[in-house]
C-alpha positions as a Python dict, from the first residue, in 0.01 Angstrom:
ca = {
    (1, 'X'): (0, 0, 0),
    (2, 'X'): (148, 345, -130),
    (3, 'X'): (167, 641, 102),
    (4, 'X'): (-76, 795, -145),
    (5, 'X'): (-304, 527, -63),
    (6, 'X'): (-259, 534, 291),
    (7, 'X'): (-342, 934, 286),
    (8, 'X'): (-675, 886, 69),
    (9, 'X'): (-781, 634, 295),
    (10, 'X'): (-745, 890, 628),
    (11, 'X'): (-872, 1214, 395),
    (12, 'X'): (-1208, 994, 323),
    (13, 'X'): (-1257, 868, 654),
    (14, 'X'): (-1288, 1249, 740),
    (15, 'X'): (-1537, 1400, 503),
    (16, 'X'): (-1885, 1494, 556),
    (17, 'X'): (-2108, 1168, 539),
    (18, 'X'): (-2452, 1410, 448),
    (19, 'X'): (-2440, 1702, 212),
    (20, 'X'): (-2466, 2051, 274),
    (21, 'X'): (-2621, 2313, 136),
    (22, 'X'): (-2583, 2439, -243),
    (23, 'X'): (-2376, 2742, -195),
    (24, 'X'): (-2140, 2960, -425),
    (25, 'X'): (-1918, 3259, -422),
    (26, 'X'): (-2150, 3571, -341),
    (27, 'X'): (-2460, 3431, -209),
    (28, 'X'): (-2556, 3514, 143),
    (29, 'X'): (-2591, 3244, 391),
    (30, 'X'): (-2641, 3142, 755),
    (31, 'X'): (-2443, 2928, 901),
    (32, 'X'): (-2507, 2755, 1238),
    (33, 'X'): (-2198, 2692, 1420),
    (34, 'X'): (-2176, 2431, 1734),
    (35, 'X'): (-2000, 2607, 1987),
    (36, 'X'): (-1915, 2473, 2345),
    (37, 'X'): (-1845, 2642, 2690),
    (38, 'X'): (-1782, 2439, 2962),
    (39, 'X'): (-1987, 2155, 2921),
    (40, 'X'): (-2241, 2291, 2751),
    (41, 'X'): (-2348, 2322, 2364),
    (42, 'X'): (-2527, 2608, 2175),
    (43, 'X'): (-2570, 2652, 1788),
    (44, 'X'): (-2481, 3068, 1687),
    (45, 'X'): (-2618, 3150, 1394),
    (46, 'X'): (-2328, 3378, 1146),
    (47, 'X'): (-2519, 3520, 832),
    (48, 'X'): (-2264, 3701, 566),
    (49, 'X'): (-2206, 3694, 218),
    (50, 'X'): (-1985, 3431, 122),
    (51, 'X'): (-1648, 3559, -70),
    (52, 'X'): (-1452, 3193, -137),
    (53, 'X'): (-1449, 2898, -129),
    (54, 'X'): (-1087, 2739, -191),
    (55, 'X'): (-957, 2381, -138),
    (56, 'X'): (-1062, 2030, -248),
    (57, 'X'): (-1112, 1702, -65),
    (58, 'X'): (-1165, 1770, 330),
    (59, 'X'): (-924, 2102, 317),
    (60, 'X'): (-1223, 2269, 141),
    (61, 'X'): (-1314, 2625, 312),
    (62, 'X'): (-1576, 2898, 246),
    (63, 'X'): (-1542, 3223, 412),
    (64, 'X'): (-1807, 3441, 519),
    (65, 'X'): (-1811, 3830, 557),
    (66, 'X'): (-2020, 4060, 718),
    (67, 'X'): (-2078, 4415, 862),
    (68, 'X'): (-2141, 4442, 1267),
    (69, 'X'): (-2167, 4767, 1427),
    (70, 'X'): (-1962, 4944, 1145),
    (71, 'X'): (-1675, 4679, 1167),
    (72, 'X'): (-1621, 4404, 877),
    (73, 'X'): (-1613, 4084, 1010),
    (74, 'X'): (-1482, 3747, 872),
    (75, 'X'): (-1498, 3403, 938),
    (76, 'X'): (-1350, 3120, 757),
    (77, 'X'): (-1464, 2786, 820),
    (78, 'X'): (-1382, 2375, 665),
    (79, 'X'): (-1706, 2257, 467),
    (80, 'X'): (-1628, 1951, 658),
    (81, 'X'): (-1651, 2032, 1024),
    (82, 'X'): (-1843, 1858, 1231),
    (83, 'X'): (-1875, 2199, 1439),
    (84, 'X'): (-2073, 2303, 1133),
    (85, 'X'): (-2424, 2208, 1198),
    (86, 'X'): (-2606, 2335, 861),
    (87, 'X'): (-2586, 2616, 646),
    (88, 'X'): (-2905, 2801, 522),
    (89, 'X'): (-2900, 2987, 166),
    (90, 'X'): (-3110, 3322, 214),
    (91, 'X'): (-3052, 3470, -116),
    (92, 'X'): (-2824, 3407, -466),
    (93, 'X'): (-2571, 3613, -584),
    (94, 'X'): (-2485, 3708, -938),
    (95, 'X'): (-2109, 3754, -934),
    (96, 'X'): (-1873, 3695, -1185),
    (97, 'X'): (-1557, 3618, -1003),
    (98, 'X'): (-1425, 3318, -766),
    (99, 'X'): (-1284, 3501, -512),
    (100, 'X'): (-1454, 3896, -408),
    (101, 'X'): (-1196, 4041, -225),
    (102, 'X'): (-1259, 4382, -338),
    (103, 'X'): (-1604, 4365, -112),
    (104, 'X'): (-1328, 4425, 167),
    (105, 'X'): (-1311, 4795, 85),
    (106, 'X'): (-1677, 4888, 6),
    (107, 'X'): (-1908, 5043, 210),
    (108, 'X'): (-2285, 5056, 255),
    (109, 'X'): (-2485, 5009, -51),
    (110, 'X'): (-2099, 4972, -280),
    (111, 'X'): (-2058, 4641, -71),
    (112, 'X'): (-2396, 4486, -174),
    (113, 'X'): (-2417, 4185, -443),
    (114, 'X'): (-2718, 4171, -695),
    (115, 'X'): (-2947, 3876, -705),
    (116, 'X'): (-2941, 3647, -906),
    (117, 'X'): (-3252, 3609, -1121),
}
């Protein structure tokens, strides 16, 4: 057995048995995140527009950006963490790029993506 072989074998064992939602670059989402304190659990709900996804396999990540209190805020997170409960498509975007970094420096109504149709 090749170490190539031996590495697919872990990779698989890791990814997400049920599928998530249908997302892509630009639409804005909700995701519900499993977070723990102590011993106890509660789901917190993020909702931004999504501007990547990048990776393959069980490396694959999305981040999410949005605007609280005036501040840009970011979170990345692996499509295939189990701390990800679901994630919740509100609305399409119509975008024409993979990657929207230049959302980082709009403001107000400039940051906004149209909907898709």
């Amino acid at each position: 057995m090749s170490n190539y072989e031996i590495i697919k074998g872990i990779e698989d064992a890791q990814l997400r048995k049920e599928a998530l939602a249908e997302f892509n670059t630009g639409d804005t989402v909700k995701v519900y995140n499993k977070i723990k304190e102590g011993n106890r659990e509660r789901t917190q709900v993020f909702e931004g527009t999504v501007l990547k996804i990048q990776g393959g396999s069980n490396r694959e990540t999305f981040t999410i950006r949005k605007t609280s209190n005036g501040v840009g805020v970011e979170k990345t997170w692996p499509i295939h963490s189990p701390f990800v409960e679901k994630i919740e498509v509100v609305r399409r975007g119509k975008v024409r790029r993979a990657k929207l970094n230049y959302l980082r420096d709009r403001v107000g109504k400039a940051a906004k993506v149209k909907a898709a149709k």
